[in-house]
MIVEX-833807 format. One record per residue (C-alpha): x, y, z. Coordinates in steps of 0.2 Angstrom, whole numbers, padded with zeros to 4 digits, always signed. Layout:
<nodes>
XYZ/...
</nodes>
This chain:
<nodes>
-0282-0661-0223/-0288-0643-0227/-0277-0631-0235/-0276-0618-0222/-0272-0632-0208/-0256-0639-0216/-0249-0618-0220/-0253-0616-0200/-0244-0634-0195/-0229-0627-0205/-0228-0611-0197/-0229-0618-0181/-0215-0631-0184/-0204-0618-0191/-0207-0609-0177/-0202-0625-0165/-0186-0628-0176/-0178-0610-0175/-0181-0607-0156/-0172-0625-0155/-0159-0620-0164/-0156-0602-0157/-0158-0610-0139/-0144-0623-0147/-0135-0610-0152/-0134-0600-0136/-0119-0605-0123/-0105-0601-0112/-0093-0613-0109/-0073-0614-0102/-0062-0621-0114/-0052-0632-0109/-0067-0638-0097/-0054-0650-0087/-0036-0655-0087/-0018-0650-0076/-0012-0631-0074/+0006-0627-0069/+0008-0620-0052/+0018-0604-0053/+0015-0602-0072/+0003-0591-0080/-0007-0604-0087/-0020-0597-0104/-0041-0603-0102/-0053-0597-0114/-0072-0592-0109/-0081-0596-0126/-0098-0585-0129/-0107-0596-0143/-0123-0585-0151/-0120-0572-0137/-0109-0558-0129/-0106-0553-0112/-0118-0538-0105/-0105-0530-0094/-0093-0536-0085/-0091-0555-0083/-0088-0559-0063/-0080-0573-0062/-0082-0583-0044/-0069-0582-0031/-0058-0598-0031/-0045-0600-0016/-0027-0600-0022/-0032-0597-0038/-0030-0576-0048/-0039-0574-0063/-0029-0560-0076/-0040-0557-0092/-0029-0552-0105/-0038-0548-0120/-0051-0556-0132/-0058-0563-0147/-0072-0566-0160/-0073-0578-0174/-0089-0582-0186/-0093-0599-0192/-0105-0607-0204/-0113-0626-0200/-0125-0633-0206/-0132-0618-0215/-0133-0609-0198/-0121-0595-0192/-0112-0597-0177/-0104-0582-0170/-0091-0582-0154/-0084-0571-0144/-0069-0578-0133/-0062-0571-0115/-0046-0575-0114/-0036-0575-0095/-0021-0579-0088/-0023-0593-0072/-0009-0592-0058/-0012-0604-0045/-0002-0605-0028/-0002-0623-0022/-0003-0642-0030/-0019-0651-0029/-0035-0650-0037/-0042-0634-0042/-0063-0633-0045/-0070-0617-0054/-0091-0618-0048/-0104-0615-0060/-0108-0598-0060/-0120-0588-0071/-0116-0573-0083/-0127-0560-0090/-0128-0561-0107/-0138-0547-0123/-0148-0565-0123/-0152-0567-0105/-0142-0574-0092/-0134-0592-0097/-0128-0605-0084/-0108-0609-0085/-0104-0627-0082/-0092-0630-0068/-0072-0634-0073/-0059-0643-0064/-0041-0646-0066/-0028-0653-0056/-0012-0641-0053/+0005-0649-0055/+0023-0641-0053/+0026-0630-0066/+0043-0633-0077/+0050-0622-0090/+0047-0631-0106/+0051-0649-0110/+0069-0645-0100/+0061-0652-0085/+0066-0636-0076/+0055-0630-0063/+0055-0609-0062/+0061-0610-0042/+0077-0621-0050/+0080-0604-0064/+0074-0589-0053/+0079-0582-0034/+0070-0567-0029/+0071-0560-0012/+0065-0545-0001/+0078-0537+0012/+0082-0524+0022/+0100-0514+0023/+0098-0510+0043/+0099-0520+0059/+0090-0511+0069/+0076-0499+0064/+0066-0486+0074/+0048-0483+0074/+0048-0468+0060/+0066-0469+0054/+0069-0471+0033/+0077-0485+0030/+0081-0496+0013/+0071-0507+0005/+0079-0521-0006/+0073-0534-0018/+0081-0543-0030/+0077-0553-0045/+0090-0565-0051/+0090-0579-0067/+0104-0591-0069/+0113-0586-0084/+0113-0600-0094/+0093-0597-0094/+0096-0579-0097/+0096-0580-0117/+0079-0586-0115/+0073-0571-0104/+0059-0561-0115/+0052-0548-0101/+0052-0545-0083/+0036-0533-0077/+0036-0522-0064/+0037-0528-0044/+0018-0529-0038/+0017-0526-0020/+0005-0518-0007/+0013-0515+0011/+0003-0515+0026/+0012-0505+0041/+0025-0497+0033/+0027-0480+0021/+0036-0483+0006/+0039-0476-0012/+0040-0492-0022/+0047-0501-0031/+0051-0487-0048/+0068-0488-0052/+0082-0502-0052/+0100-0508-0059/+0107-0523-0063/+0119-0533-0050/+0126-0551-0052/+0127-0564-0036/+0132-0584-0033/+0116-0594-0027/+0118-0612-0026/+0135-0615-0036/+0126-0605-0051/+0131-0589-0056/+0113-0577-0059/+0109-0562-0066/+0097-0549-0057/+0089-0531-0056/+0089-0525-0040/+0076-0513-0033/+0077-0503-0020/+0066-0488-0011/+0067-0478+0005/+0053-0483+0017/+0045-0479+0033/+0038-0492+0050/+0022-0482+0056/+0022-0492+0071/+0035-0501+0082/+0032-0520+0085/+0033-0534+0076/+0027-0530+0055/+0026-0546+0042/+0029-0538+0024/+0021-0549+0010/+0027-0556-0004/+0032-0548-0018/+0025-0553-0038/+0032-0553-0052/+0029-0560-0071/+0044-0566-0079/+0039-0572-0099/+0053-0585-0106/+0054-0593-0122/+0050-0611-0121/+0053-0616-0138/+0051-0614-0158/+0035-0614-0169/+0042-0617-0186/+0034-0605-0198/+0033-0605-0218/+0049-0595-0218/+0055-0591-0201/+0052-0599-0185/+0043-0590-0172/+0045-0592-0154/+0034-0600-0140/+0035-0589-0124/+0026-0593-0108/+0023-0581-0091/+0031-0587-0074/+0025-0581-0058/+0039-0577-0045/+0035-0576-0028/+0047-0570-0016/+0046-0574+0005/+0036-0563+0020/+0049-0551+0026/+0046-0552+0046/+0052-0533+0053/+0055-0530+0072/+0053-0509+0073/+0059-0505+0089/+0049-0489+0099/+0057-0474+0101/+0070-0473+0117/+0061-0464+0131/+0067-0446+0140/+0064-0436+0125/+0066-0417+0129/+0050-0406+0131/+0051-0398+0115/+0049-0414+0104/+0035-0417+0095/+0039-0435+0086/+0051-0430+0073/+0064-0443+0067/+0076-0441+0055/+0087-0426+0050/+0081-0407+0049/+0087-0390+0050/+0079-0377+0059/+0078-0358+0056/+0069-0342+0064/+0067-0325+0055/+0059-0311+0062/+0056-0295+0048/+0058-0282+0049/+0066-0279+0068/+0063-0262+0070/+0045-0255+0066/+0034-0240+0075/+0019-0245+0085/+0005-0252+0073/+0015-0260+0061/+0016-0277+0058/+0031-0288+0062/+0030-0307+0055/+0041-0320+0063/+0044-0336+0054/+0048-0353+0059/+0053-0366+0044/+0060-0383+0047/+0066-0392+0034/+0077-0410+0032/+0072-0426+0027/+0062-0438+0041/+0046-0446+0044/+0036-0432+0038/+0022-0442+0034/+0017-0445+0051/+0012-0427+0050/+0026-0417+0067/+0023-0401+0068/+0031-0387+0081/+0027-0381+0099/+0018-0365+0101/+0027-0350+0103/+0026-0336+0119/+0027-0318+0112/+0024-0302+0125/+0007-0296+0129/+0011-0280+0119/+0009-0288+0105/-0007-0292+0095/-0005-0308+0087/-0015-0315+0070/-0018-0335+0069/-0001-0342+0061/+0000-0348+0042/+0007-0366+0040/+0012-0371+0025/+0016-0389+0023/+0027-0396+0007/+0032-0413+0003/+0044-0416-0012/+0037-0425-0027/+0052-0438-0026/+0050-0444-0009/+0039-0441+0004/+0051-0441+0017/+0059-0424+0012/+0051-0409+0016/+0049-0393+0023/+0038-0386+0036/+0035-0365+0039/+0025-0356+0052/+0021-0336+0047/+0012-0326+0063/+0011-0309+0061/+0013-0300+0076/+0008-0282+0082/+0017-0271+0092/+0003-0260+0104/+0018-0252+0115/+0036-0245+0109/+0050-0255+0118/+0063-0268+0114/+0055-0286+0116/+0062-0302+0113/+0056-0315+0102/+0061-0332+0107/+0072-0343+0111/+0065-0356+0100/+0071-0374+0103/+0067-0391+0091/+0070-0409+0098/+0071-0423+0083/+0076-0440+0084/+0092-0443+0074/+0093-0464+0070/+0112-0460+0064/+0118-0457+0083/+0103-0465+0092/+0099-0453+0103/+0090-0435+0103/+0097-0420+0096/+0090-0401+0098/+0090-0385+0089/+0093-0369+0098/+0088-0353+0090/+0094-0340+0102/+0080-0323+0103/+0079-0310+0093/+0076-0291+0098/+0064-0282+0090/+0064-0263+0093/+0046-0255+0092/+0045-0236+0090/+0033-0225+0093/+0024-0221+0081/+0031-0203+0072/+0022-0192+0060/+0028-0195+0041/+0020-0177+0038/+0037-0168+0037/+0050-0178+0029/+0065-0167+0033/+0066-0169+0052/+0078-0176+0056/+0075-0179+0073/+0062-0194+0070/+0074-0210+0073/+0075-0220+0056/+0063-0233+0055/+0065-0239+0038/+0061-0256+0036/+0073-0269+0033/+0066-0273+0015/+0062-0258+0006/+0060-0260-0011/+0073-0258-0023/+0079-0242-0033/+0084-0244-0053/+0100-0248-0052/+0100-0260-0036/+0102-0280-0041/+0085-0287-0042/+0083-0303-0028/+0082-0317-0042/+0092-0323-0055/+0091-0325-0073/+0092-0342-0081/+0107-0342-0092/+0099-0356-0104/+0089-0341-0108/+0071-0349-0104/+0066-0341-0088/+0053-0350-0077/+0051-0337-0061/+0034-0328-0057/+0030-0309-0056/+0044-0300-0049/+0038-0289-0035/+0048-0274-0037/+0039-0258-0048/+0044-0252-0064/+0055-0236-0064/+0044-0218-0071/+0049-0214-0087/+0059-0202-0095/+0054-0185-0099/+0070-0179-0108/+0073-0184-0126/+0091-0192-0130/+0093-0187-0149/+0109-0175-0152/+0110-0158-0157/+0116-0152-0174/+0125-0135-0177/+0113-0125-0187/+0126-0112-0195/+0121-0096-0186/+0120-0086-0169/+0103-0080-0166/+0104-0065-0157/+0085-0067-0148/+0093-0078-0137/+0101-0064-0129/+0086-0061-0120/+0090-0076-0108/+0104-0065-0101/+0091-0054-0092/+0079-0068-0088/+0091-0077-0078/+0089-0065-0063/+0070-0066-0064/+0070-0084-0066/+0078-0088-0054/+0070-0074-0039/+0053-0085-0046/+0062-0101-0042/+0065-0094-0023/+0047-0088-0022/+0037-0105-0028/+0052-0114-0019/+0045-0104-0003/+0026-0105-0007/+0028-0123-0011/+0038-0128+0008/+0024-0116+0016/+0009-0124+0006/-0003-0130+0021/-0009-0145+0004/+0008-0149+0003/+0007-0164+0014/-0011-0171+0009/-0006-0168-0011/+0009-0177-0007/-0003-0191+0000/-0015-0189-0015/-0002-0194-0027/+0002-0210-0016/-0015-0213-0016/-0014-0215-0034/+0001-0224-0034/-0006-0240-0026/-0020-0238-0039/-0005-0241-0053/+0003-0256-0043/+0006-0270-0053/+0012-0285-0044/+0001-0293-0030/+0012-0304-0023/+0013-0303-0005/+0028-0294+0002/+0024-0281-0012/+0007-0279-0008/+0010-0279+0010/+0021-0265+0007/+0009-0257-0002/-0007-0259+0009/+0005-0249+0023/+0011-0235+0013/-0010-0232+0007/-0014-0232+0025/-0001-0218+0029/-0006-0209+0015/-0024-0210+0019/-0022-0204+0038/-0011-0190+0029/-0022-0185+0016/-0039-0185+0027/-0028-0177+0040/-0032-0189+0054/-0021-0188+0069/-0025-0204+0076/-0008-0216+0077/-0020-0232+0070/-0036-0226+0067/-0051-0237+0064/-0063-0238+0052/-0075-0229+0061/-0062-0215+0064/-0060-0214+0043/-0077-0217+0041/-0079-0198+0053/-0065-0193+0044/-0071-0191+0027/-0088-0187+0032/-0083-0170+0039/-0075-0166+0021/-0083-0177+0008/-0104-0184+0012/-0109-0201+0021/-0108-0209+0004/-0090-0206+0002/-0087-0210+0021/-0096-0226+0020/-0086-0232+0004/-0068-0227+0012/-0074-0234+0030/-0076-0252+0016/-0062-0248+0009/-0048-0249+0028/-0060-0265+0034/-0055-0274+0017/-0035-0268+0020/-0036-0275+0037/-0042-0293+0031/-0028-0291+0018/-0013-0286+0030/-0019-0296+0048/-0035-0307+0039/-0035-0325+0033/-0046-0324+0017/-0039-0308+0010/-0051-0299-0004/-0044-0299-0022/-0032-0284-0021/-0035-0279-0042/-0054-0277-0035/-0048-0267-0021/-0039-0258-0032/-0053-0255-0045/-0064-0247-0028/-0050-0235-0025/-0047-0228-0042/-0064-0226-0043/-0065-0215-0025/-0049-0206-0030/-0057-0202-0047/-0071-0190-0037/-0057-0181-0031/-0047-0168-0033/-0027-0168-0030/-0024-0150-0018/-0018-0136-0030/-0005-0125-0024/-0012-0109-0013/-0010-0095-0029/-0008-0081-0014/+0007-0089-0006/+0014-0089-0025/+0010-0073-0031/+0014-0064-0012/+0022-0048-0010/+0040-0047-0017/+0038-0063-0029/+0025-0058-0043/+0038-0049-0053/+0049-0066-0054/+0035-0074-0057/+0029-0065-0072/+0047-0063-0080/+0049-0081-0080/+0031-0085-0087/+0035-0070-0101/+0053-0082-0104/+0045-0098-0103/+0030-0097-0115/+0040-0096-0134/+0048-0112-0125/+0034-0121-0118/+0031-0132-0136/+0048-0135-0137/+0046-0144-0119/+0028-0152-0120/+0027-0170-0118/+0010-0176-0123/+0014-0196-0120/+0021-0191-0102/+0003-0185-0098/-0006-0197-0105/+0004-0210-0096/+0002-0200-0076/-0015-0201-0081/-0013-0218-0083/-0020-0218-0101/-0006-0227-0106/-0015-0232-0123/-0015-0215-0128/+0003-0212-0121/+0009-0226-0133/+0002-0218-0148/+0008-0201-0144/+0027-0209-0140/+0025-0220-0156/+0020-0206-0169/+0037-0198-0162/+0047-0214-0165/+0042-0215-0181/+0052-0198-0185/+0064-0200-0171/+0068-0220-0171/+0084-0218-0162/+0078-0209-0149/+0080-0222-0135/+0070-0214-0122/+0054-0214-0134/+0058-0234-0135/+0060-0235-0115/+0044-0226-0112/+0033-0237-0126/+0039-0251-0116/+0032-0246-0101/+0015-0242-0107/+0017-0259-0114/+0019-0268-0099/+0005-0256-0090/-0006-0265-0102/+0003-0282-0098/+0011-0284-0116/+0027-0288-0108/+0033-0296-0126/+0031-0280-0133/+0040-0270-0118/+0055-0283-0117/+0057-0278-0137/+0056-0259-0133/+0068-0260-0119/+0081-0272-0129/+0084-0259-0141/+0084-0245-0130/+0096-0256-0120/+0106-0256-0137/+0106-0238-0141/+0110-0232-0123/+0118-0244-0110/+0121-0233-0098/+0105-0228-0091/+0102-0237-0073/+0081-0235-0075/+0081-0244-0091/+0094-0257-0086/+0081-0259-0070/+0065-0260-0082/+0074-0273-0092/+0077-0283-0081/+0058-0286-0074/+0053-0288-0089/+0067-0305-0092/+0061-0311-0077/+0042-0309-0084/+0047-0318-0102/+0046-0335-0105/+0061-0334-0115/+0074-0323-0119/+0092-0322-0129/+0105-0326-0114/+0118-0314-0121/+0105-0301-0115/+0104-0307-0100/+0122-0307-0095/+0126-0289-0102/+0111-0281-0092/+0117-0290-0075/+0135-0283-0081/+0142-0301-0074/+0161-0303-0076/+0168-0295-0094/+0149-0293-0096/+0152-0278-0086/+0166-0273-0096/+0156-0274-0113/+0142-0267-0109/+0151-0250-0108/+0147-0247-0122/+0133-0250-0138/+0138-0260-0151/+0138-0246-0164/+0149-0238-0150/+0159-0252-0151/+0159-0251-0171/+0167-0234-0169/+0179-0236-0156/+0185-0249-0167/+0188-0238-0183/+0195-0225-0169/+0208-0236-0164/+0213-0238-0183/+0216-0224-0187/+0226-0220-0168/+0236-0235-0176/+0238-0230-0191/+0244-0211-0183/+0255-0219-0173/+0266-0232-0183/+0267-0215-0194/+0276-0206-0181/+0287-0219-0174/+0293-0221-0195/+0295-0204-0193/+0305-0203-0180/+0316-0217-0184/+0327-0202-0193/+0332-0195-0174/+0339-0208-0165/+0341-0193-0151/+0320-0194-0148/+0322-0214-0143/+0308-0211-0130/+0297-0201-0141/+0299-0218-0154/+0296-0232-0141/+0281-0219-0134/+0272-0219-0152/+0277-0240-0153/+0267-0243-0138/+0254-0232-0142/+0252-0240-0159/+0255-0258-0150/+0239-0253-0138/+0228-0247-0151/+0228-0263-0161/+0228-0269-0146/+0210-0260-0145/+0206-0264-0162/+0203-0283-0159/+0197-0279-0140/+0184-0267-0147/+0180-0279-0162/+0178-0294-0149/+0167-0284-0138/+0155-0279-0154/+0154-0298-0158/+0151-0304-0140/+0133-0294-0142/+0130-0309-0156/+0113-0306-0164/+0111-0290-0154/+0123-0281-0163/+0116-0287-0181/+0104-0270-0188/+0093-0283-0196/+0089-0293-0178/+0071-0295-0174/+0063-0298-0155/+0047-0311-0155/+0036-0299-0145/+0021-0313-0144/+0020-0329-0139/+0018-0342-0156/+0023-0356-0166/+0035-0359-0177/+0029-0368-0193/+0036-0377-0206/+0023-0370-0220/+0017-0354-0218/-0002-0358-0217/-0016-0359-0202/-0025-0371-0211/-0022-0390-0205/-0010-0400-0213/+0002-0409-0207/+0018-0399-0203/+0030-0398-0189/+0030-0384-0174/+0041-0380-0162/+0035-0366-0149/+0042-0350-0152/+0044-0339-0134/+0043-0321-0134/+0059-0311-0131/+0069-0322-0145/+0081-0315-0154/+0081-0321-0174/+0084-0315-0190/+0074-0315-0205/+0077-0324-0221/+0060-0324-0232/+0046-0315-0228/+0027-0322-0238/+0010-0313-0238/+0010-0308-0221/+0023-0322-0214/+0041-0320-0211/+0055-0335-0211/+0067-0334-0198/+0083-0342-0190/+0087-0343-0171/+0104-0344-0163/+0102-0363-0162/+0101-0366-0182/+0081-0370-0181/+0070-0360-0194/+0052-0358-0197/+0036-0347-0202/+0030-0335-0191/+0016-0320-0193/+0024-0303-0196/+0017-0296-0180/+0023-0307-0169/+0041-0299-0171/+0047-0280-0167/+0064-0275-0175/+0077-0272-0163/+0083-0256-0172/+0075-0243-0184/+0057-0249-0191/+0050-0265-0199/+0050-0257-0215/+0067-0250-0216/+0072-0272-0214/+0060-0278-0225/
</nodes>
């Protein structure tokens, strides 16, 4: 045979033999292919993949009675024959539900090889025992599903038990229980989450269980079959003898319990009119604010019900009848379900309402009909009506007539001073949104004391006689100012300009600050209509500013309307923005200078400008300006340079923490604030400003908390500083000392008894002081230590002082702590909190509560 024939006859042959061996080595088979399973038990069968792996997922066909649980898989790699065979093994857990034969079909899988036929396996299902003890699962386990109630309504919350027991003398084979699997149809439940462990008597055996138990719900009355519930119980069944220990041999049990078959009986009929399907129990409230308001301002009355009941069946509440004088807006309802259950909730219903005529209308009466399953029967809510008083409306223009009746609204907002609406956490981590009361205006007189100079300077003397003239000056710009016709519209100006300043947008403050704009802007555009459109402001403004201008304030009161009546309210920050940008192309009305300077007032006028100028240095505030301009960047390095010579001046330290928390560094503002706080407790706007700014921290010092609410001897302590405290002390010492003298010394004249017993109990009282004063210092804790720092910025607390990435422990670090230092390190400072925990942190993430952070370090 010719050469190049037998090189093609071996190619070809090796090409025969290695498709025959890869189509050899390519299979899918179940191993075991035949043989009994256990009914009840979590029987193991392995799918083997020989030459191949499965493209996807492997869809197994559906065999009745029969669930299929892969739990994991294998490979392995074999050499036969000098040919590698590689397999890849599935591996499930089989649970069949009754005896007899069991037949998996051929199926076909999709394989990276193509798709390959499985050959068909059979078995035959045989009653499962536990081990070789001949014990079937049934003869070890009870489990059972139950009810606590008799009788159960359509939408009542009843109890839902089960209960999983073992005899106990199986229990010390127990390995694990799984969670209950169970999916209701007709009723509204929780599941089964939590349980506790129960004992019962089943049979003659003693057994020990976990009980479950969860509050659940019929959404429909008749007749309701629960199924059963599943659970995987794994048992040691015996002992694999190891090289040095032996290992144990557990198998999975599956535990059935029965159908629970419900009766849910249909509500009783002759409900009231004002029920609306409610079961359960539920409390019912009605709030009308404010009650008395002039014509055009808004009154919203609120409806909230709350309780626990079917509340996922979705109730709600009857419509409400108001008067035709007033003008109503679609109501806001807001619907929340608590994240434990989902039959406790509350319900609340806001419709603003506006008055078009004065009078006293009523609002209400408001009923609520529930179903109560406790007494069986229907039980109502009656809220009787509510007056509210509308008044027409009156010109704000002149503030001092006192003829206009009062219609201050119920919520005004807070003076500094007042108690703010919330409290602070006293763990000292504080979780509460932005407050909605406005920071106090700072102060523009400086706290330092004065120091005797050693002379009389005889210039002064020249105050004498400009003390007359000062005060004929006063009288005359007192005069021109209360007959200045731009009295009212610069007084509206600077409201104008206040709204532009406002920093909280949560509702009520908002609200409060869209009204008092709109009042401002009728004022200052001197419109005379009692609620003018936006066509009125739109002529308005044109007659004394363009069309440009007209068109822009015209956008400007349609935008306020959507925020105080509409559904989708505009973002009030961007509003905001438009107004300080209209405002900025205006000018604030000056003071008419020939009302000022009129007949018989210019000579007062001049003496006390001639008196005033030396001073007017001496009474400049540079910051104060900046920060009315709202340049409060410029305002904190004006106040700053002066702390930096003056840093006990606690005024200067209140002010920086207001321009800090114009600028949102509320860190920084809460540190400001704490040691003005320290140097000066006494001052109601700081105590105010404090305040907001702990309820803006994520974290604070508690003790601080408690002295600025002046709770309890809080109160009491927070009288005075704790260098105040320092002093009283040594005061009280020396008062001592004084008085144990004299009472020595008047032991000689028994005559003077009184006088003697006097100085005793004043020398008694003082040391009484001493430790009194002493314990108030020391109840300040770190707040009284000079070398205290305030974390200012939100950060971490490291153990290695590093930004690079290695491995270290953190622990956040929330700005208004209080901590000391103990090392400081190329830009990093080690400090210690009240609770004993220390760490690195960046030097600018702290603020010293007193002098600078040079004079600590």
């Amino acid at each position: 045979m010719n050469r190049s024939y037998l090189k093609l006859f071996a190619i070809v042959l090796f090409g025969v033999f290695t498709t025959a061996s890869t189509l050899f080595a390519q299979s899918v088979t179940w191993t075991p292919a035949s043989g009994t399973l256990q009914q009840g038990k979590a029987n193991s069968l392995q799918l083997h993949f020989e030459g191949c792996s499965p493209d996807g997922n492997v869809d197994l066909p559906n065999v009745p009675g029969v669930s299929f649980t892969q739990v994991g898989q294998s490979s392995s790699m074999n050499i036969f024959n000098s040919r590698v065979v590689q397999k890849l093994i599935l591996e499930f857990r089989v649970s069949p539900t009754s005896e007899g034969t069991v037949t998996i079909p051929s199926f076909s899988v999709r394989t990276d090889k193509g798709n390959i036929s499985v050959e068909a396996a059979s078995f035959e299902v045989i009653e499962a025992t536990l081990g070789n003890t001949g014990m079937k699962p049934d003869d070890i386990f009870k489990s059972e599903l139950s009810v606590t109630d008799d009788s159960i309504h359509e939408g009542e919350i009843f109890t839902l038990r089960y209960v999983l027991g073992v005899r106990q003398d199986y229990q010390n084979r127990l390995n694990d229980i799984s969670l209950p699997q169970w999916n209701p149809i007709g009723v509204v439940t929780k599941g089964f989450e939590s349980h506790r462990s129960t004992n019962f008597k089943y049979r003659n055996f003693d057994y020990s269980a976990v009980l479950f138990e969860t509050p659940a719900m019929a959404t429909r009355s008749g007749d309701i079959k629960l199924p059963k519930v599943n659970q995987t119980v794994s048992m040691v069944v015996g002992r694999r003898r190891g090289f040095i220990f032996d290992d144990p041999v557990v198998d999975n049990y599956n535990i059935e319990s029965e159908t629970l078959q419900l009766s849910i009986k249909p509500l009783p009929t002759g409900e009231p009119t004002s029920f609306t399907g409610a079961v359960g129990q539920f409390q019912f409230e009605s709030k009308v604010i404010p009650e008395i308001v002039q014509v055009g301002e808004p009154v919203t009355w609120t409806l909230k019900l709350s309780g626990t009941g079917n509340w996922p069946q979705g109730f709600g509440l009857k419509p409400r009848n108001v008067s035709a004088s007033f003008r109503s807006i679609q109501p806001n309802v807001n619907k929340e379900v608590s994240e434990d259950s989902p039959f406790e909730g509350s319900l609340s219903e806001d419709i603003v309402l506006i008055p078009t005529k004065e009078g006293d209308f009523e609002l209400g009466p408001i009923e609520f009909s529930f179903f109560n399953p406790k007494t069986d029967r229907y039980e109502s809510i009656n809220i009787p009506a509510k007056t509210v008083v509308v008044n027409p409306l009156v010109s704000q223009n002149d503030p001092n007539d006192l003829s206009a009746p009062s219609t201050e609204p119920t919520t005004s907002r807070p003076k500094p001073g007042d108690s703010l609406p919330f409290e602070l956490d006293p763990s000292g981590v504080n979780l509460l949104t932005k407050p909605v009361e406005l920071l106090s205006s700072p102060l523009g007189q400086s706290a330092q004391g004065s120091i005797p100079k050693g002379g009389v300077k005889l210039g002064y003397l020249a105050f004498s006689f400009a003390t007359p003239a000062l005060l004929w000056a006063l009288i005359a710009l007192i005069r021109s100012l209360s007959l200045d016709p731009n009295k009212q519209r610069r007084r509206a100006f600077k409201q104008l300009k206040q709204t532009t300043m406002a920093l909280d947008d949560a509702e009520p403050a908002k609200r409060e600050a869209q009204l008092a704009w709109r009042a401002a802007v009728r004022e200052f555009w001197e419109i005379e209509i009692e609620e003018p459109s936006s066509t009125d402001i739109e002529k308005a403004v044109s007659e004394k500013s363009g069309i440009e201008q007209a068109t822009r304030w015209k956008t400007l009161w349609q935008n306020s309307d959507k925020m105080l009546f509409g559904k989708r309210a505009p973002s009030f920050k961007e509003w905001q923005s438009e107004l300080r940008d209209l405002l900025s192309q205006l000018r604030q009305p000056g003071i008419s200078v020939r009302r000022l300077f009129s007949s018989g007032a210019w000579f007062g006028s001049i003496a006390a400008i001639a008196v005033l100028v030396p001073t007017l240095d001496g009474l400049s505030n540079e910051g104060l300006d900046h920060y009315n301009e709202a340049a409060f960047s410029k305002a904190s390095s004006s106040w700053l340079s002066e702390l930096n010579s003056n840093p006990n001046d606690w005024t200067l330290r209140h002010n920086l923490g207001l321009a800090a928390a114009q600028e949102e560094r509320w860190g920084e503002a809460i540190a400001y604030w704490t040691s003005a706080f320290l140097l000066e407790t006494d001052s109601p706007e700081l105590r105010w400003n404090l305040k907001v700014g702990l309820s803006k921290s994520g974290g604070y010092y508690p003790t601080l908390a408690r002295l600025v609410k002046g709770d309890g001897l809080m109160a009491y302590i927070s009288i005075l500083t704790p260098a105040e405290w320092e002093k009283a002390t040594y005061l009280s010492m020396v008062v001592a000392a004084l008085a144990f003298a004299g009472w020595v010394a008047f032991a000689y004249f028994p005559q003077r008894k009184r006088i003697r017993f006097t100085f005793a109990a004043i020398g008694l009282f003082a040391v009484a002081l001493v430790f009194g004063s002493n314990w108030a210092r020391a109840e300040y804790g770190l707040l009284a230590n000079p070398e205290a720092m305030v974390v200012i910025n939100v950060g971490q607390l490291k153990s290695v002082p590093t930004d690079l990435e290695v491995e270290q422990i953190q622990s956040p670090l929330p700005e208004g702590s209080v901590c000391l230092v103990t090392k400081t390190f190329l830009g990093w400072m080690k400090v210690e909190l009240p609770n004993g925990e220390q760490g690195w942190s960046r030097k600018e993430n702290f603020a010293p509560l007193y002098g600078t952070l040079g004079d600590i370090l």
